[in-house]
N, C-alpha and C positions, 0 to 999 in steps of 0.2 A: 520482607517479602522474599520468597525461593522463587527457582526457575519453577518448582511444583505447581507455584500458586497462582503465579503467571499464567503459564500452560492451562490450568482447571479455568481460570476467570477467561481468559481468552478463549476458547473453546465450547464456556456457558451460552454464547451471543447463539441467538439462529443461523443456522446455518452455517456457521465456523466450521472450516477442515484447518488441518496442518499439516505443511507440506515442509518440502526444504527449499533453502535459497541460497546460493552460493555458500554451502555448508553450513549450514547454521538455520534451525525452524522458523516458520515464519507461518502467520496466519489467516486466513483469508476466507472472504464472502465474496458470493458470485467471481470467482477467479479475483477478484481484487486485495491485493495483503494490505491489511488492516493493522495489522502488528509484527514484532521478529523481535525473535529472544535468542541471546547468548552470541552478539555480537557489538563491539570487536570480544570479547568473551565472555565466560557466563555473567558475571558482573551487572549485565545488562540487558536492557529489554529498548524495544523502541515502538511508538505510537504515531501513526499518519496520522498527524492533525491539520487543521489550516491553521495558517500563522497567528489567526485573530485567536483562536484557542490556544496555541502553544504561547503566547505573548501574558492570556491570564493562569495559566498553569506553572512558569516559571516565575510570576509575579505573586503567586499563592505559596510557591512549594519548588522553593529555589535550592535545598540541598537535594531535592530528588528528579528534576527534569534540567534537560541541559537541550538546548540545539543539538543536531546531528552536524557535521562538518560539512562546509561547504552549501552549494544551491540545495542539494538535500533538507539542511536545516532551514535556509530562507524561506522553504516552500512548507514549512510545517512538520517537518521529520524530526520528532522529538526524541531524544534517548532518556530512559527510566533510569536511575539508580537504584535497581531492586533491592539494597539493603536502607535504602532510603524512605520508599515508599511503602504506606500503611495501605493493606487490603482497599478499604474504601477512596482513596485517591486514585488507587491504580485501576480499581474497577470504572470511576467518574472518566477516565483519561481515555479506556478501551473503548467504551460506551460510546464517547465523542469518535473515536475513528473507525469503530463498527458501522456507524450510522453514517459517518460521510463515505465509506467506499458502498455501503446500500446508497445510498444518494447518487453516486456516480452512477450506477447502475450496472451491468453484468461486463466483463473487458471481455474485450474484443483483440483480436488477433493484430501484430502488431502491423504485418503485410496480407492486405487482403488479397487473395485469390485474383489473379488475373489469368484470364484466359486469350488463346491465340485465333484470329477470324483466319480465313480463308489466303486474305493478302499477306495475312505476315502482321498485324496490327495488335498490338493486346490492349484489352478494354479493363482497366478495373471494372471493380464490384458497382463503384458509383457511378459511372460512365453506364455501363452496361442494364442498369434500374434508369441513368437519365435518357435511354435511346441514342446516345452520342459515343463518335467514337474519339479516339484519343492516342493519338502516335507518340507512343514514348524512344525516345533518342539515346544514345547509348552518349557519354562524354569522354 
């Protein structure tokens, strides 16, 4: 597989953009990246999957998927060996993390909006839809 082929299959899903991410592409539905190619370099590609998937894709197809290092990897961050992986695994693998970041559903902002009342109070977004308010403290 090339970075070509990667990029074209990643990109087939609905709705797929490519953006970048810390230098290097990275692919994504509803704001959520689903894939990233050519990190740590071109050599490689990586698939958000949950563990229970990345546990039967390394157990299928062990010179072509590895963990990603660290809690990254625990949590399903799979890295591709693109000269490892044939068209139709790599597409089976995307498919799987296409569909869990549409599963998550659209991302949301990492700090939502808070606004300031009249005393000086700020309310989140959830406080502010619950009718409560909510004094946050500086440490």
């Amino acid at each position: 597989m090339t970075a070509a082929g990667f990029r074209r299959i990643a990109l087939g899903f609905e709705e797929a953009a490519e953006q970048a991410h810390q230098g290097h592409p990275d692919f994504r539905v509803g704001g959520r990246i689903f894939a990233t190619l050519a990190y740590p370099d071109t050599k490689w590609g990586m698939a958000a999957l949950t563990p229970e998937q990345q546990r039967t894709l390394l157990r299928e197809h062990p010179a072509a998927f590895t963990p990603a290092k660290g809690a990254w990897g625990d949590q399903g961050a799979t890295m591709i060996r693109l000269a490892a992986v044939d068209e139709e695994t790599l597409g089976e693998a995307l498919t799987l993390a296409w569909r869990n970041a549409v599963e998550k559903g659209p991302a949301r902002s990492r700090r939502p909006g808070r606004i300031k009342t009249e005393s000086g109070e700020r309310l989140s977004a959830s406080a502010r839809a619950a009718g409560t308010r909510v004094r946050r403290t500086r440490r």
